[in-house]
C-alpha positions as a Markdown table, in Angstrom:
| # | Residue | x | y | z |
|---|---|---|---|---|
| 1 | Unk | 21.8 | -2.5 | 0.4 |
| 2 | Unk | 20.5 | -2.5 | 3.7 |
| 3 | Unk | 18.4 | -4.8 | 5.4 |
| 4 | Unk | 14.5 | -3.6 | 4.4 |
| 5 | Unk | 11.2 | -4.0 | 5.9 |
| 6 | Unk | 8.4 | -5.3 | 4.0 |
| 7 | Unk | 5.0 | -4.5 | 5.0 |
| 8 | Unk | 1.3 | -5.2 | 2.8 |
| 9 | Unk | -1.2 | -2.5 | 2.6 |
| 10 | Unk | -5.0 | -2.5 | 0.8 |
| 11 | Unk | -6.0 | 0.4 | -1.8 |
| 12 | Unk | -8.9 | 2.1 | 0.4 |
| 13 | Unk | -9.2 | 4.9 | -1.8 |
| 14 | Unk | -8.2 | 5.8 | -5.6 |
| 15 | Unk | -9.1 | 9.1 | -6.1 |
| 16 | Unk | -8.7 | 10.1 | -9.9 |
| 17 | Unk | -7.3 | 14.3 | -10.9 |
| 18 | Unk | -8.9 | 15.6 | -13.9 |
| 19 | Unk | -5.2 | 16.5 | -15.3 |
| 20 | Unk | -4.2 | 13.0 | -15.1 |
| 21 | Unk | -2.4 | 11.1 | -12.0 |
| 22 | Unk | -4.2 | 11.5 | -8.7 |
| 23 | Unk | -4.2 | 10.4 | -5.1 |
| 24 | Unk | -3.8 | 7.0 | -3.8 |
| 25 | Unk | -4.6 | 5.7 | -0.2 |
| 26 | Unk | -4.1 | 2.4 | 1.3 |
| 27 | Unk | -4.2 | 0.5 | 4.9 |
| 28 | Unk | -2.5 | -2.6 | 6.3 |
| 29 | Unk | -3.8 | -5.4 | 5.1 |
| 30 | Unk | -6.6 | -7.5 | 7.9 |
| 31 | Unk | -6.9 | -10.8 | 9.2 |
| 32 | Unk | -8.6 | -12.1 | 12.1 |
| 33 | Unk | -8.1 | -16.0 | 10.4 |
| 34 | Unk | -4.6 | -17.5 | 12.0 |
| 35 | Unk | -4.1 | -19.4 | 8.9 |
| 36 | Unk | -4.3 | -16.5 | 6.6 |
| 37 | Unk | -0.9 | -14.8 | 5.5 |
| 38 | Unk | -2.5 | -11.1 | 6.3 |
| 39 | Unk | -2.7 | -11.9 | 9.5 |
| 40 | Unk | 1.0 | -12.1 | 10.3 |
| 41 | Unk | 1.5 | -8.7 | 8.3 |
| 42 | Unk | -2.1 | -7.2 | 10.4 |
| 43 | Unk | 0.1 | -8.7 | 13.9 |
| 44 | Unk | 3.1 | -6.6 | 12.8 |
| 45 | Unk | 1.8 | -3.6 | 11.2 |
| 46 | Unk | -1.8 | -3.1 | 12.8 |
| 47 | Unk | -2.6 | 0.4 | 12.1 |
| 48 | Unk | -1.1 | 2.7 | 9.3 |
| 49 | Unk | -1.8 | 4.6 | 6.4 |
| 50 | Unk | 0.2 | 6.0 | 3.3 |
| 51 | Unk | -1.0 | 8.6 | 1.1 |
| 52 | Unk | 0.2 | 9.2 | -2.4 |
| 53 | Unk | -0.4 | 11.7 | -5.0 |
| 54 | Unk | 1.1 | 10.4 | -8.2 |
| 55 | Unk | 1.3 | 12.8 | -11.0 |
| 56 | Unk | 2.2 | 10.2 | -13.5 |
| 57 | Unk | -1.1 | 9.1 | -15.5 |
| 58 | Unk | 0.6 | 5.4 | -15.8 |
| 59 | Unk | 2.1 | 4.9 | -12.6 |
| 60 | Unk | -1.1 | 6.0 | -11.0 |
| 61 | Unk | -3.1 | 3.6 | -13.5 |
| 62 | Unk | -1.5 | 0.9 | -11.7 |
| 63 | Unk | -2.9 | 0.9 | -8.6 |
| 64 | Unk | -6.5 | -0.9 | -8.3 |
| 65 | Unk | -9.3 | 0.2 | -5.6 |
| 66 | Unk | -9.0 | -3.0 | -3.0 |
| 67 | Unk | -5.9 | -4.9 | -4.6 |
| 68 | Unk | -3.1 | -5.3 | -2.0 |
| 69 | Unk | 0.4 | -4.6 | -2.7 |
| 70 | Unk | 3.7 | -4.8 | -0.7 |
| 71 | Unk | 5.6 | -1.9 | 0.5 |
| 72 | Unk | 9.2 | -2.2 | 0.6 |
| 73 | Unk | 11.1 | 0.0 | 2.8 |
| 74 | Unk | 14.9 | 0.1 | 2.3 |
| 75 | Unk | 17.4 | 2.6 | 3.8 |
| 76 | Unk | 18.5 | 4.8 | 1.2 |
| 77 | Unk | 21.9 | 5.4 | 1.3 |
């Protein structure tokens, strides 16, 4: 493996498909507070966005409307 980039993004926007599955949106995590962890990630990555649509019910069950989670980004060889 590679060398990877880890960034941390807020859920902004769960948006629920009546089949099951749906859309997921999410921002870089905010921090004006130099003692807070988000702010490092907010000085590195201060503007973004990724948009998912995740047709798996349980997959998309995982993601909660203002949690944060990291993103991992990893060549792919």
């Amino acid at each position: 493996m590679g060398e990877r980039v880890i960034a941390k993004f807020t859920v902004v926007r769960k948006q629920p498909w009546t089949a099951g599955g749906g859309e997921v949106n999410l921002t870089p995590v905010y921090s004006e507070d130099p003692n807070h962890k988000n702010k490092k990630f907010w000085d590195a990555t201060p503007s973004g966005s990724i948009q998912m649509c995740i047709n798996n019910p349980v997959a998309f069950d995982r993601f909660e409307e203002g949690a944060e989670y990291y993103v991992e980004f990893t060549k792919a060889e």
